[in-house]
N, C-alpha and C positions, 0 to 999 in steps of 0.2 A: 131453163136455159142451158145449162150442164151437160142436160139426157141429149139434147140438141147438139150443144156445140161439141161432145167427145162422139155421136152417132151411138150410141148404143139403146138396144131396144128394152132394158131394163135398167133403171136406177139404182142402184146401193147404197148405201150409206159411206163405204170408201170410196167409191165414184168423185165424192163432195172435196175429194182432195186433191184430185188431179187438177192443174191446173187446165187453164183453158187459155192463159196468153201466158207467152215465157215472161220470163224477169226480165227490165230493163237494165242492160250495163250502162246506166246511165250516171257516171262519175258528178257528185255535189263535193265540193271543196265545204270546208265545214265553215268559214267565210259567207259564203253562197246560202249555205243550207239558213244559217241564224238570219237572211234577208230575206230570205222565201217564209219560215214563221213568222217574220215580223209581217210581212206583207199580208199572208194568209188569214193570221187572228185580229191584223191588225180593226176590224170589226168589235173587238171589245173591246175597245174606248184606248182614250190618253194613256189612263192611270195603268192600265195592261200594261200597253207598250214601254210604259217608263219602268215596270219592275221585272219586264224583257230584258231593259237594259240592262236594268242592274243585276239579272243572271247573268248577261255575255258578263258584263265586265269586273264585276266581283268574286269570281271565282266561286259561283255557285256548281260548276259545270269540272264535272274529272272527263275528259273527252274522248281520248284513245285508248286503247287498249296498251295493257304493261303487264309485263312480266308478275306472274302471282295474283294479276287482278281477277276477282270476278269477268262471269263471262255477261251477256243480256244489258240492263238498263234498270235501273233502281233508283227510286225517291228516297231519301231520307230525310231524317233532322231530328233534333231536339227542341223543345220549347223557346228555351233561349238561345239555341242560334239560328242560322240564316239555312233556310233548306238548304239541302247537298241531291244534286245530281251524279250514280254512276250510270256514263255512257261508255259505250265500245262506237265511238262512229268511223264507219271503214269509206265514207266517203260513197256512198250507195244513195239513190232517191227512198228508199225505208227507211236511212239512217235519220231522214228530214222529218218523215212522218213521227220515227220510234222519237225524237228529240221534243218532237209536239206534243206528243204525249206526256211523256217525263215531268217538262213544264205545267201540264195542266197539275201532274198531283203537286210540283212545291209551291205553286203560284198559290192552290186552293191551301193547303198547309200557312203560306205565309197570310194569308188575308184571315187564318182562322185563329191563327197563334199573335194577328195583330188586335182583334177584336174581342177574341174569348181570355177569360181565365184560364187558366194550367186545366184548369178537372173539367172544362167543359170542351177542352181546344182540341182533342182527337174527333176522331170520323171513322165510321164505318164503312166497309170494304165499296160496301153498294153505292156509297156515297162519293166517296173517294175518284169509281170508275166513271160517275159521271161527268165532271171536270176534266178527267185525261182524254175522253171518247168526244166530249163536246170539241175538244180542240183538235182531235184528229179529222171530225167529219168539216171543221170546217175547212182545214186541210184540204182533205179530199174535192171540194168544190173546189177550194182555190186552184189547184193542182189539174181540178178536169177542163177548167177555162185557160189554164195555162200551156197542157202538152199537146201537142200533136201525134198524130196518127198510129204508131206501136204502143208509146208509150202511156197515150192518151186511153188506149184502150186496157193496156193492164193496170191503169188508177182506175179505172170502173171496175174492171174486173176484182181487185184489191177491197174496194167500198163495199159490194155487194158481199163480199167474203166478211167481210167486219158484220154488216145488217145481218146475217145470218146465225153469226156465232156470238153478236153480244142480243139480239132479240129472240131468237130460237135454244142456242146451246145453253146460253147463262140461264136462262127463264125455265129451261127443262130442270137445271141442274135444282135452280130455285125450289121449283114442284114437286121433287126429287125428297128434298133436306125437307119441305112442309108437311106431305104425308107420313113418310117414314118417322118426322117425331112425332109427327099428331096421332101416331099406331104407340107410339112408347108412351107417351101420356095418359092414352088408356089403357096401357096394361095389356096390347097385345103383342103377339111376338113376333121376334124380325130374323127369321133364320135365312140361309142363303135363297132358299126358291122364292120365297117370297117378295125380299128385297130383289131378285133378278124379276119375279114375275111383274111385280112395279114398274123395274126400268125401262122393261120391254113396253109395255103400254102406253107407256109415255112417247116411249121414241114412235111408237105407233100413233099416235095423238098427233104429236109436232110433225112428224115427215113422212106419215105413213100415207096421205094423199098420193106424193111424188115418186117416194123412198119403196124399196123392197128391203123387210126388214128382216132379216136372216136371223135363226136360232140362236147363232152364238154374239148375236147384239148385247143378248140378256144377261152377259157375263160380265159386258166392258164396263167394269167401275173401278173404284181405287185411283192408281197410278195409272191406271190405263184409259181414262177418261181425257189425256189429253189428247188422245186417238180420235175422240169422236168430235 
């Protein structure tokens, strides 16, 4: 769909970045936005909804942006207190989606920290992403039955971008960390060609049907993997 909708008679793998519908200026009062989550997740049950409420109105939620704060969206908490949301919402329809998100990890945090022991009550990264990503995709449906015609088409556009980069990118990176230890386990070695001849085969694997996979693919790792 991409090779299509930008016309070009070869794919890249930075291709994958160009957008294909602008961004919506489409103004959410943060009012607005905590009705639209309610509406959207409202699909998992009562007891969701009622500790929806009790983020709006308990001060689970730092909302705007302030001087010295972090920039992005972060879950936090301790065992013994009440999850903590940092948000930056500037009043944007992402700010709707990033907000859904956030909730899924304190929501899954408070259900594990109501249930579990102290030593059993964390979660794993993988764990964690599925809670935030279940409640953005139902987002995303709500959101496709909800907009109309610009902006109806850059939430598809958006969703298909998520299917991509949490079933493709995350799943590479996965196959990625599983071979390179399973070579250190037996005692063989990981010097840079290798670990780059890895990467590249991979990315050969995942996109190489669509994808033209260029020499210097086999470099981007590190920091620079949020590139891909």
């Amino acid at each position: 769909m991409k090779k299509r909708e930008l016309k070009v008679d070869e794919l890249h793998l930075y291709d994958l970045y160009v957008p294909i519908v602008e961004s919506v200026d489409m103004e959410v009062k943060y009012d607005e936005g905590k009705k639209m989550v309610k509406e959207g997740l409202e699909v998992l049950g009562d007891e969701y909804l009622k500790i929806l409420d009790e983020a709006f109105s308990n001060k689970w939620i730092d909302v705007y942006s302030n001087k010295g704060k972090y920039s992005g969206a972060y879950s936090w908490g301790a065992f013994d207190t009440k999850p903590y949301i940092l948000l930056n919402y500037n009043e944007r329809l992402d700010d709707v989606l990033t907000l859904s998100h956030e909730l899924g990890h304190s929501i899954h945090s408070y259900f594990s920290r109501k249930t579990q022991p102290y030593v059993y009550s964390n979660y794993t990264i993988f764990c964690a992403e599925v809670a935030s990503t279940t409640n953005e995709v139902l987002m995303y449906f709500y959101l496709m039955d909800k907009l109309k015609g610009e902006a109806k088409r850059y939430i598809i556009s958006e969703f298909m971008e998520l299917i991509r980069t949490t079933y493709f990118r995350q799943v590479l990176f996965a196959e990625f960390e599983l071979i390179t230890h399973t070579m250190a386990e037996k005692g063989e070695p990981l010097n840079g060609e290798r670990l780059s001849e890895i990467w590249r085969n991979l990315y050969n694997k995942y996109y190489g049907r669509e994808c033209v996979i260029d020499d210097r693919n086999k470099h981007r790792m590190g920091k620079n993997t949020s590139f891909l």
